[in-house]
C-alpha positions as CSV (number, residue, x, y, z in Angstrom):
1,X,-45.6,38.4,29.3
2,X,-44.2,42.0,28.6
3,X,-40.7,42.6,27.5
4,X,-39.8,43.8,31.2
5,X,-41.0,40.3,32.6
6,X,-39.5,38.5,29.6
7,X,-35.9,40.4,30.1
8,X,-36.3,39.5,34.0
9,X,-36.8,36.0,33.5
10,X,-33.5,35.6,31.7
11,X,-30.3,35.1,33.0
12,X,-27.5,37.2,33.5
13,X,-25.7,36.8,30.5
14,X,-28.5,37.4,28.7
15,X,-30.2,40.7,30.1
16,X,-26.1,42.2,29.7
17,X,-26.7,41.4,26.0
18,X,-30.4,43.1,25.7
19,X,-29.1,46.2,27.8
20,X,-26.2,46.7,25.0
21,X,-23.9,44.4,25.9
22,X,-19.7,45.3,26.6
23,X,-18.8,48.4,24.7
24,X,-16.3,47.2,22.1
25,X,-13.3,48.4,23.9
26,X,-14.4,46.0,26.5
27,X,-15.4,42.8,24.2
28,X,-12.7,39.9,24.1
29,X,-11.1,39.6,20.5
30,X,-11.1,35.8,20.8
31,X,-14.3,34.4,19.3
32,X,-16.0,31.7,21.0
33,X,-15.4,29.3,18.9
34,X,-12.3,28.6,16.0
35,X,-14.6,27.7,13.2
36,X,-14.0,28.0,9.2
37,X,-15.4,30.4,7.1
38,X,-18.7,29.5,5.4
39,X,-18.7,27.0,2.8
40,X,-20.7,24.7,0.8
41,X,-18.7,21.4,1.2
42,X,-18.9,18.9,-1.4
43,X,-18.0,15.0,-1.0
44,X,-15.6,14.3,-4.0
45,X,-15.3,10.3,-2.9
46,X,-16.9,7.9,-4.8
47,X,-20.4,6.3,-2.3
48,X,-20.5,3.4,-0.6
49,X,-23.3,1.1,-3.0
50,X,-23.8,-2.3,-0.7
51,X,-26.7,-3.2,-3.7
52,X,-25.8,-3.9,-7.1
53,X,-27.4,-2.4,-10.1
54,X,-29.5,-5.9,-10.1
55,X,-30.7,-5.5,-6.6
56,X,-31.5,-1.6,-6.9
57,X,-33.6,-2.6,-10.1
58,X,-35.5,-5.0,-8.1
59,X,-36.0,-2.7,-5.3
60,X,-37.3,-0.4,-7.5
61,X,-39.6,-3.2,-9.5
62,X,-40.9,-4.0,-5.5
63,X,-41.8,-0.2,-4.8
64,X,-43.5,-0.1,-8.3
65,X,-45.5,-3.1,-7.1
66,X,-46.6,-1.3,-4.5
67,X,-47.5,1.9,-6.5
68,X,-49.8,-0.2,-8.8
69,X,-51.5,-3.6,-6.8
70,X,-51.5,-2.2,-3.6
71,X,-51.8,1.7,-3.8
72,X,-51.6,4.5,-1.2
73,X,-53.9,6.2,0.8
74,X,-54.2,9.8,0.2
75,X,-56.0,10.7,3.6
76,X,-56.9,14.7,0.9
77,X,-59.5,15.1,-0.9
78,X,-58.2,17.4,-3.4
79,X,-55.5,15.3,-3.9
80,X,-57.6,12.4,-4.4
81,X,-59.4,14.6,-7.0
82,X,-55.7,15.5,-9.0
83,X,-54.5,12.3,-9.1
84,X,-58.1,10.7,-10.2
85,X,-58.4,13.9,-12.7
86,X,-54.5,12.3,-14.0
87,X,-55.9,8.6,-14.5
88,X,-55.4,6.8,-11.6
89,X,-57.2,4.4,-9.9
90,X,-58.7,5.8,-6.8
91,X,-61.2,4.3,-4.1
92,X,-62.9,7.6,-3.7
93,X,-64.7,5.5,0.0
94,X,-61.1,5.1,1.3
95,X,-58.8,7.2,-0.8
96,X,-56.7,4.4,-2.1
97,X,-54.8,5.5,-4.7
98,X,-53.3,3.2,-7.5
99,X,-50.5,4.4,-10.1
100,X,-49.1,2.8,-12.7
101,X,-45.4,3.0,-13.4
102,X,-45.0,4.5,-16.3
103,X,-47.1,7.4,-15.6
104,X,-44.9,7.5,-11.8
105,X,-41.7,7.8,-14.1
106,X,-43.0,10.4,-15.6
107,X,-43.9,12.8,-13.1
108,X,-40.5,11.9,-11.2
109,X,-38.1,12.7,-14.7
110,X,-40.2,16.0,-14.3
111,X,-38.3,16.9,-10.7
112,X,-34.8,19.0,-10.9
113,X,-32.1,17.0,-10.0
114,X,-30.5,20.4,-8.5
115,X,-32.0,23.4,-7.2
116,X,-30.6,26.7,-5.5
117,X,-32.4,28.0,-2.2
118,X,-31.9,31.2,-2.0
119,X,-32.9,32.7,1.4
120,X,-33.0,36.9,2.6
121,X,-29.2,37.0,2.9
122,X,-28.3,36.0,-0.5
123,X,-25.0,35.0,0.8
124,X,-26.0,32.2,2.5
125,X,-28.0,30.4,-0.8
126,X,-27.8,27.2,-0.7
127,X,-27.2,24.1,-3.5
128,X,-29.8,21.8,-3.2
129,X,-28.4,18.1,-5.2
130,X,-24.9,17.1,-7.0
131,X,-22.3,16.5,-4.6
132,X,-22.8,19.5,-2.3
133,X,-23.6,17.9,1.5
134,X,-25.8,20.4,4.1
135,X,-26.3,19.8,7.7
136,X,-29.3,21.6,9.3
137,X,-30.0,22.0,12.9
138,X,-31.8,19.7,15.0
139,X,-35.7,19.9,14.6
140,X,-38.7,19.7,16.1
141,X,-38.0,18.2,19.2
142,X,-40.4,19.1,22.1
143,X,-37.6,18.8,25.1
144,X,-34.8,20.3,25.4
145,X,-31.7,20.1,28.2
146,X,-28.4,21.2,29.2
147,X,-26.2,21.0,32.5
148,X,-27.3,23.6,34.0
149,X,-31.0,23.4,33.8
150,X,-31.6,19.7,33.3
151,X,-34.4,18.4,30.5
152,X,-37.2,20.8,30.5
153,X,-40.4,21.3,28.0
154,X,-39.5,23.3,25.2
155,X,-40.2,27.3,25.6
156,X,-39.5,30.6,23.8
157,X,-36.4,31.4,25.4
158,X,-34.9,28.0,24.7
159,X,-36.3,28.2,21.0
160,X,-34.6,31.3,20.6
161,X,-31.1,30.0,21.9
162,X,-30.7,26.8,19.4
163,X,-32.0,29.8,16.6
164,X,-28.5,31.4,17.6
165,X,-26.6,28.2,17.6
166,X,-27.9,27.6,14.5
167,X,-27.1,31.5,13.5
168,X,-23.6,31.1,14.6
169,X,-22.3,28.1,13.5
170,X,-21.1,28.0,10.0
171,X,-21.1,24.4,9.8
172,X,-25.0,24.6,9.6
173,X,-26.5,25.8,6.9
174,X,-29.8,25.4,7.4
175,X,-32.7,26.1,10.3
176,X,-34.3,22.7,9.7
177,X,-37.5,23.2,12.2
178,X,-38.1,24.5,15.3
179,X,-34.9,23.1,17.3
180,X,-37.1,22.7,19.9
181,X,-41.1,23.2,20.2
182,X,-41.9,26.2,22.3
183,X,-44.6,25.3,24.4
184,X,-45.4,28.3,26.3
185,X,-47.0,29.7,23.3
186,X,-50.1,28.8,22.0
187,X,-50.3,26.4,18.8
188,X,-52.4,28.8,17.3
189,X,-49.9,31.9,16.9
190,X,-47.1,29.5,17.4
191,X,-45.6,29.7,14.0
192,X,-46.2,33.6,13.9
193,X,-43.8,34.2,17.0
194,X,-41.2,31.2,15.8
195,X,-41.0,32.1,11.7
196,X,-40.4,35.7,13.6
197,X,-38.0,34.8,15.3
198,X,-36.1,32.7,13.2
199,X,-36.2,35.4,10.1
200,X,-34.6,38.1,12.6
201,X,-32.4,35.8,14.5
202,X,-31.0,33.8,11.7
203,X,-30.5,35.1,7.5
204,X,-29.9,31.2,6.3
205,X,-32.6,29.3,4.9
206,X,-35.5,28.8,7.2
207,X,-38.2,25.8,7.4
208,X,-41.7,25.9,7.6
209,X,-43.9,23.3,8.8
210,X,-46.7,22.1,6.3
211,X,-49.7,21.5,9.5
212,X,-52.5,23.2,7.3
213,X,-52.9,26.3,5.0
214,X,-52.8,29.2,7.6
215,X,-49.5,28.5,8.5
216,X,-47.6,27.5,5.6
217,X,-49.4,30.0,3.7
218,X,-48.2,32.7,6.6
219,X,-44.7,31.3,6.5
220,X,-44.5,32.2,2.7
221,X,-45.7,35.7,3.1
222,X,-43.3,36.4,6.0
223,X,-40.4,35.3,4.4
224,X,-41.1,36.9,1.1
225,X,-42.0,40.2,3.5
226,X,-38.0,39.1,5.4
227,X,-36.2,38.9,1.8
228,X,-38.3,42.3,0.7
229,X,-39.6,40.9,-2.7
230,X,-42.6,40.8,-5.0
231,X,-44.8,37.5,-4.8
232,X,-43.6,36.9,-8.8
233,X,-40.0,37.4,-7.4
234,X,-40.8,35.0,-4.7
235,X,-42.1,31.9,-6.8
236,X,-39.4,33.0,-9.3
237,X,-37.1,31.1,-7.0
238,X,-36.8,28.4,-3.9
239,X,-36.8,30.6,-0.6
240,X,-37.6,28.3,2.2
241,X,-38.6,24.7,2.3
242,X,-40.9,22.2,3.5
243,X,-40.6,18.7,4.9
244,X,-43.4,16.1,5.2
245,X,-43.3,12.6,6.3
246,X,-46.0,10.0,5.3
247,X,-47.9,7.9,7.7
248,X,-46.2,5.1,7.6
249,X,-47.6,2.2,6.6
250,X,-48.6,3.8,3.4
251,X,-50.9,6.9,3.9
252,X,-50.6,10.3,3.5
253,X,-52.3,12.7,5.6
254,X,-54.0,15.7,5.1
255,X,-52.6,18.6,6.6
256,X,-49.1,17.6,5.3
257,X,-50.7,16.9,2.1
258,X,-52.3,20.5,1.8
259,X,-49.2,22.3,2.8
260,X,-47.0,20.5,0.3
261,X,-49.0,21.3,-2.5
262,X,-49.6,25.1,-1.7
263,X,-46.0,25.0,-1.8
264,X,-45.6,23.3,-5.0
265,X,-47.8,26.0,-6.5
266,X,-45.1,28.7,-5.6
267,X,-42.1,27.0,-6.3
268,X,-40.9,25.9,-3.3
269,X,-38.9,22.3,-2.1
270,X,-40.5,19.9,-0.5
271,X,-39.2,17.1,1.0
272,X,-40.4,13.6,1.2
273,X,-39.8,11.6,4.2
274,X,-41.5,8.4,5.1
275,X,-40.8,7.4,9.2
276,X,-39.9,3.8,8.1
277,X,-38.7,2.0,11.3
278,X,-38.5,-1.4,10.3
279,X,-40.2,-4.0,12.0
280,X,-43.2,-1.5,13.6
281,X,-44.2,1.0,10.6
282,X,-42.3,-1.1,7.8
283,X,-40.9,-4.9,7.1
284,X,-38.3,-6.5,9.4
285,X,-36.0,-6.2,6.4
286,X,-33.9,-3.6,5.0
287,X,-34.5,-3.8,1.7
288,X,-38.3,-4.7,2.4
289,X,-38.5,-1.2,4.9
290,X,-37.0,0.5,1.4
291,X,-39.4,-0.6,-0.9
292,X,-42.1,1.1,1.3
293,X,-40.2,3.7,2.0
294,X,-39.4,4.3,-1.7
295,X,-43.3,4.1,-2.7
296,X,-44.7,6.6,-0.3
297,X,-42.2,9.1,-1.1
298,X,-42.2,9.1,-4.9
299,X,-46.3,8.6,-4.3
300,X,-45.8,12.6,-2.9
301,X,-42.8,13.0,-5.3
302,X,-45.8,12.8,-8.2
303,X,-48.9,14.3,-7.1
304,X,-46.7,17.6,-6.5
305,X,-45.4,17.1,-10.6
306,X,-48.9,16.6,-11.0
307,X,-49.9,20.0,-9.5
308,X,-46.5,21.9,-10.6
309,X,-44.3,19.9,-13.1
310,X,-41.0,20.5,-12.2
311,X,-41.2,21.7,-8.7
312,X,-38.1,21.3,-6.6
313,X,-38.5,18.5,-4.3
314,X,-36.3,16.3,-2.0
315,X,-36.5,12.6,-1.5
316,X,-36.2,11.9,2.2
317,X,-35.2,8.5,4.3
318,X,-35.7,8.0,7.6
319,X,-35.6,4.1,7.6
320,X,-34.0,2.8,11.0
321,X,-35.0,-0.1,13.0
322,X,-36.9,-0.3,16.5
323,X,-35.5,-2.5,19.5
324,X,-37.6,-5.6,18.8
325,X,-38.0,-6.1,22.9
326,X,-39.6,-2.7,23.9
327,X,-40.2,-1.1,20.1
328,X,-38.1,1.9,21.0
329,X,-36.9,3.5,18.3
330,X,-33.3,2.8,17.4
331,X,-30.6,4.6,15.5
332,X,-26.9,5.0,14.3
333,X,-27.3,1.4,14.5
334,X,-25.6,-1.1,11.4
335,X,-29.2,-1.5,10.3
336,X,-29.6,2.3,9.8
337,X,-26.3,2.9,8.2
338,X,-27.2,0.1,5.4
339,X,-31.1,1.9,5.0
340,X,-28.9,4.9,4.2
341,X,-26.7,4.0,1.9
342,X,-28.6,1.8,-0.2
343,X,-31.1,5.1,0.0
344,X,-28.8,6.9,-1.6
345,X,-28.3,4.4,-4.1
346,X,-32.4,4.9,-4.7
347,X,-32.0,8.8,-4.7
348,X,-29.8,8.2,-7.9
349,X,-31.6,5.9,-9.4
350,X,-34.5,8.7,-9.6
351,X,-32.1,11.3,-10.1
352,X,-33.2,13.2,-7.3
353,X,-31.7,15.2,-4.1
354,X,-31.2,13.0,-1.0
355,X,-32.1,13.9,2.7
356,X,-30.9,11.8,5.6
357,X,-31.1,12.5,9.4
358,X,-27.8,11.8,12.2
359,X,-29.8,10.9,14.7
360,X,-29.1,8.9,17.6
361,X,-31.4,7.3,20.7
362,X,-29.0,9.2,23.7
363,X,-30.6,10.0,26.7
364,X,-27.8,12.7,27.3
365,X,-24.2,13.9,25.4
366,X,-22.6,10.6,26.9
367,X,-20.5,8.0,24.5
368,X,-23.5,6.4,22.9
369,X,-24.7,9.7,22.0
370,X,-21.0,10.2,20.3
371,X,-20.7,6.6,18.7
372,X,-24.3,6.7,17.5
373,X,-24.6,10.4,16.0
374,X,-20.9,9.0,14.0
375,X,-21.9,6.5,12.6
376,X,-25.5,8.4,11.7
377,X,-23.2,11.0,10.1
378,X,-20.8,8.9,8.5
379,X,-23.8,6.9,6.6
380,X,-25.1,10.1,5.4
381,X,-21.8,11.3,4.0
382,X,-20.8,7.7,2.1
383,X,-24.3,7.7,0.8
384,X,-24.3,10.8,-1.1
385,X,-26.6,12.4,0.9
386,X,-27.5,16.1,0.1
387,X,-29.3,17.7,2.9
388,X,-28.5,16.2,6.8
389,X,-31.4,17.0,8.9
390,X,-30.6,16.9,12.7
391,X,-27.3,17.8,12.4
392,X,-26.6,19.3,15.7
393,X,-28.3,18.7,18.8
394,X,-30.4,15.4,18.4
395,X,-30.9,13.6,21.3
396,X,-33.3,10.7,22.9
397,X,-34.9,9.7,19.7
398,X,-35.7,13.3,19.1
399,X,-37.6,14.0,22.2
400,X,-35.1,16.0,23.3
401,X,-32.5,19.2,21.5
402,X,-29.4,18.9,23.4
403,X,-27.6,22.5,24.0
404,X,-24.5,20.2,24.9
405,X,-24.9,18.0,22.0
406,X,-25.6,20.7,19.7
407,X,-21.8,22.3,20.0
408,X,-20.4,18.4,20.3
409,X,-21.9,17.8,17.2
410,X,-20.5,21.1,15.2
411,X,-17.0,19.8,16.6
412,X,-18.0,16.7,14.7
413,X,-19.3,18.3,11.5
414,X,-16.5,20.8,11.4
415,X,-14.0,17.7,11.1
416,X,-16.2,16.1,8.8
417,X,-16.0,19.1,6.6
418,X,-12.2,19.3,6.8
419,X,-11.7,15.2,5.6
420,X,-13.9,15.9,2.9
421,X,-11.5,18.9,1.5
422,X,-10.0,17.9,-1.9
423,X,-6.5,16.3,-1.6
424,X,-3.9,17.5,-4.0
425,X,-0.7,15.8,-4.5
426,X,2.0,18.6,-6.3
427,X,5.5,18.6,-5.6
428,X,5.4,20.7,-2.4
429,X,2.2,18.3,-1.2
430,X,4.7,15.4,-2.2
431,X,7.4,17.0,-0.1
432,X,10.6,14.9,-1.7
433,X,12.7,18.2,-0.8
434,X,11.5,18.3,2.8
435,X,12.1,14.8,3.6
436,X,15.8,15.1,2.0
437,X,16.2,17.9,3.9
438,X,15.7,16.3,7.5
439,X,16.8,13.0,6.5
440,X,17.7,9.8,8.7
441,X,18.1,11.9,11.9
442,X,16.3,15.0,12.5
443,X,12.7,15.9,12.8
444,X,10.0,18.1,10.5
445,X,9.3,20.5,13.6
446,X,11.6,22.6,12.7
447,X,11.8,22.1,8.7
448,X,10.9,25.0,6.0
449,X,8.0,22.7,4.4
450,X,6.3,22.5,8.3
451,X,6.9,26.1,9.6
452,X,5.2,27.6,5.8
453,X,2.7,25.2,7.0
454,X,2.3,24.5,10.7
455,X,-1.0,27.1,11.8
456,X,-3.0,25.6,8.5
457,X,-1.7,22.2,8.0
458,X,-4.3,20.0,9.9
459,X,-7.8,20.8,11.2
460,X,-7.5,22.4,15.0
461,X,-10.4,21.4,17.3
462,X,-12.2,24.2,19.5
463,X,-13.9,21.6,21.8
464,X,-11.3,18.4,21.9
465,X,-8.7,18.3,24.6
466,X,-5.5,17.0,23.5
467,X,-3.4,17.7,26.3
468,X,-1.8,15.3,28.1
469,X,-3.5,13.3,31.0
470,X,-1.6,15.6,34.0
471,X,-2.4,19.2,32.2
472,X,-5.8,18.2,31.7
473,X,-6.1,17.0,35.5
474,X,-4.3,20.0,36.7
475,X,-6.8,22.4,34.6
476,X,-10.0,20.6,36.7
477,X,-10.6,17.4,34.5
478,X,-13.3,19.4,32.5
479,X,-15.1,16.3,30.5
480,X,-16.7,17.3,27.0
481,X,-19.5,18.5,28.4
482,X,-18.7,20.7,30.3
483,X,-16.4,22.0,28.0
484,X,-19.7,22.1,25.7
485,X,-21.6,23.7,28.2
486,X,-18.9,27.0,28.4
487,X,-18.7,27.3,24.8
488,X,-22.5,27.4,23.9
489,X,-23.1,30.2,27.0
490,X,-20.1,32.2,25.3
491,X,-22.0,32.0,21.9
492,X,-25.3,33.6,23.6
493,X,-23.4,35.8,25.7
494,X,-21.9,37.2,22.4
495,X,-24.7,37.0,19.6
496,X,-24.9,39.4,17.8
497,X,-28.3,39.0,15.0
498,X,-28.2,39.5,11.5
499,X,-28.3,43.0,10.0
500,X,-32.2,43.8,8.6
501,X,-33.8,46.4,7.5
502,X,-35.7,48.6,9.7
503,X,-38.5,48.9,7.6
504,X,-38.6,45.7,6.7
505,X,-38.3,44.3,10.5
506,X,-41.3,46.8,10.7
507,X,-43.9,45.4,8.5
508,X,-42.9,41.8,9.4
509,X,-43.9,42.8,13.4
510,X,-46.9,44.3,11.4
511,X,-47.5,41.3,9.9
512,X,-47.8,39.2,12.8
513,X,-49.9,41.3,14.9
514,X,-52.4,41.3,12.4
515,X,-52.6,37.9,11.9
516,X,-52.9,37.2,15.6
517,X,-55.5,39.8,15.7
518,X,-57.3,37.6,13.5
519,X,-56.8,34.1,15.6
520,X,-53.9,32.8,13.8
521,X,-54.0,29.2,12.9
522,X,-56.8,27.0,13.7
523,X,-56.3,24.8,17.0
524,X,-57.4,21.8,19.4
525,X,-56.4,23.6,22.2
């Protein structure tokens, strides 16, 4: 498709924006959304443990267990070969892999417990671990929808829209995947076009996906080529970051397995996430679906100690349950909440950073998708979670990036962000002067203490409607949706990408026709 085609194909708002968009005598001074300034929040309130120390111990006593009598299979034969070269007990005829506890241990006390991740715009580094809480964008979904269009396969154009979501908002720190799979390009140039894209769209911390060594070894040279350092400045330091989940029940697979290690080698995160859905890929139990989840992950955690002691990595969860009469997956569900927190509870045990997901099973932005992404959300912030994948925009299990959802969710995460601010309680907080001052009969409208106070006193929604049941009628009953659905086209219609440098945009492009001159990644298609 040229760029003429490509820049026909898009709508209105979009081909005003590639011609130069309004001259900026003509742009409107009101942004699109009222958002806060960037920030790194931090929860400051104590986590919510529902184990004791006793049960944690014997959690961790079960995933041991595991390690040692029943072992993992490491579907890699290099891998194989580290951890056989390390003294464990491997079954080179299936690649079942036994490790004892103590030597576990030690490769996990080898991890950081906090990590910086510093991406091309320096500004925008992140803190991996402590208690700093990030929320990355939906990932990897191969739908996406949104009222206008209805639910569509993913493509380029879409792909490129959730990138500028993600851009904009400052509530997301993080591009956590592809938002949505872009299908009309083919898998074997694929993560050429996206890493592109999402180095030139966005300057925060990008993913890349660990699906064999073309394309996480491309995805390291283009962002090292996007931050314009050396290679020894670039395993100096965490630039991007990697996520793999385990085959759950209790194998690793290759591809991932490869990937995760070539990034191990340069000093980059990994994180670990077994796909524990209790009662299909793990026990009916809670605790029992966190023993196994616990022993594939720290499995990964030490072959990449193994390979690079002291390489940044991430422990994951993912533990939900499935609806024992059709084995749908299920989420935001009390089951899920409880996998989380006690999660948590493991993370700290092993001194290591936590990664959670708010994730619901919503077919579309209705209540359930509401109720379900809260109660997703609010597990990951009373567990002590550090990095929130699918933060914005998860829908149907994660079949499906939601362009609605997406901004519902930053409304959501923005609020989230303001109850976790640090309460302070000095005299003018206290307020003994104001309340003498209005005393038994007047009001604080008009007080000193309020009007010092009244534009910054409490959080102010950009998508909530809190007018009263006849203005809102009067105005077109516009439902949160639709509300949604005005405030994401205004983002697009406005975007504006990150500054780069010329030359540096240059030999990136460079970079990527080359390597599709040369076939890209190998492919099934």
């Amino acid at each position: 498709m040229t760029k003429e085609q490509e820049s026909a194909d898009q709508p209105k708002h979009r081909q005003r924006k590639r011609q130069g968009g309004r001259s900026a005598n003509t742009r409107r001074s009101a942004p699109a959304v009222r958002q806060p300034p960037w920030t790194l929040p931090t929860v400051t309130d104590s986590p919510i443990e529902p184990l004791d120390e006793t049960a944690i111990q014997r959690i961790h006593d079960a995933a041991m267990r595991v390690l040692e009598d029943i072992g993992i299979v490491f579907l890699c034969d290099e891998a194989i070969s580290i951890l056989e070269m390390s003294g464990c007990d491997v079954d080179v005829s299936t690649g079942n892999v036994r490790m004892g506890r103590d030597f576990v241990m030690e490769q996990v006390r080898k991890a950081p417990a906090e990590f910086d991740l510093i991406p091309r715009n320096s500004e925008h580094t992140l803190r991996i671990g402590g208690d700093t809480i990030l929320f990355g964008s939906v990932a990897s979904a191969p739908n996406c929808s949104d009222l206008d269009r209805g639910r569509r396969v993913g493509d380029r154009e879409s792909y490129r829209d959730l990138l500028k979501l993600t851009q904009y908002f400052n509530c997301i720190h993080m591009m956590a995947g592809y938002p949505v799979e872009p299908l009309d390009i083919h898998p074997s140039i694929r993560h050429l076009d996206c890493i592109y894209d999402a180095l030139t769209l966005c300057d925060k911390p990008v993913h890349a996906y660990s699906l064999g060594k073309e394309r996480i070894e491309d995805a390291m040279e283009m962002v090292r080529i996007a931050a314009g350092i050396s290679q020894e400045e670039f395993e100096s330091a965490p630039r991007m970051f990697t996520n793999i989940n385990s085959t759950s029940p209790l194998k690793h697979d290759t591809l991932m397995l490869d990937g995760a290690m070539r990034m191990a080698r340069r000093g980059q995160p990994v994180i670990i996430t077994p796909f524990t859905l209790a009662g299909a890929m793990a026990p009916a139990t809670i605790v029992g679906a966190v023993v196994q989840q616990t022993a594939e992950a720290l499995a990964a955690v030490t072959l990449l100690q193994v390979v690079r002691p002291g390489a940044p990595v991430v422990l994951g969860s993912f533990t939900s349950n499935v609806d024992m009469s059709s084995g749908a997956p299920a989420f935001g569900t009390p089951e899920y909440m409880r996998a989380t927190q006690i999660s948590g509870q493991m993370a700290r045990f092993y001194n290591l950073p936590y990664r959670a997901s708010n994730a619901c099973a919503a077919n579309c932005p209705d209540a359930q998708a509401a109720w379900e992404s809260a109660f997703s959300l609010w597990a990951c912030v009373t567990s002590g979670v550090n990095i929130v994948y699918h933060a914005a925009g998860w829908q149907e299990g994660g079949l499906c990036a939601g362009y609605e959802k997406f901004v519902m969710d930053c409304e959501t995460l923005q609020q989230v962000m303001h109850y976790m601010q640090q309460l302070t309680a000095s005299a003018e907080d206290l307020a003994v002067d104001a309340i003498r001052e209005v005393g038994p009969n007047g009001n604080f409208f008009s007080a000193a203490h309020t009007l010092e106070r009244y534009e910054t006193a409490f959080y102010s929604p950009f998508l909530s409607d809190w007018r009263n049941f006849e203005a809102w009628e009067e105005q077109g009953s516009v439902a949160t949706p639709e509300r949604a659905n005005g405030v994401w086209k205004k983002i697009l219609n406005e975007f504006e990408s990150p500054a780069m440098d010329a030359g540096t945009k240059e030999e990136l492009g460079a970079f990527v026709s080359r390597r599709k001159e040369e076939g890209g990644a190998p492919s099934d298609y």
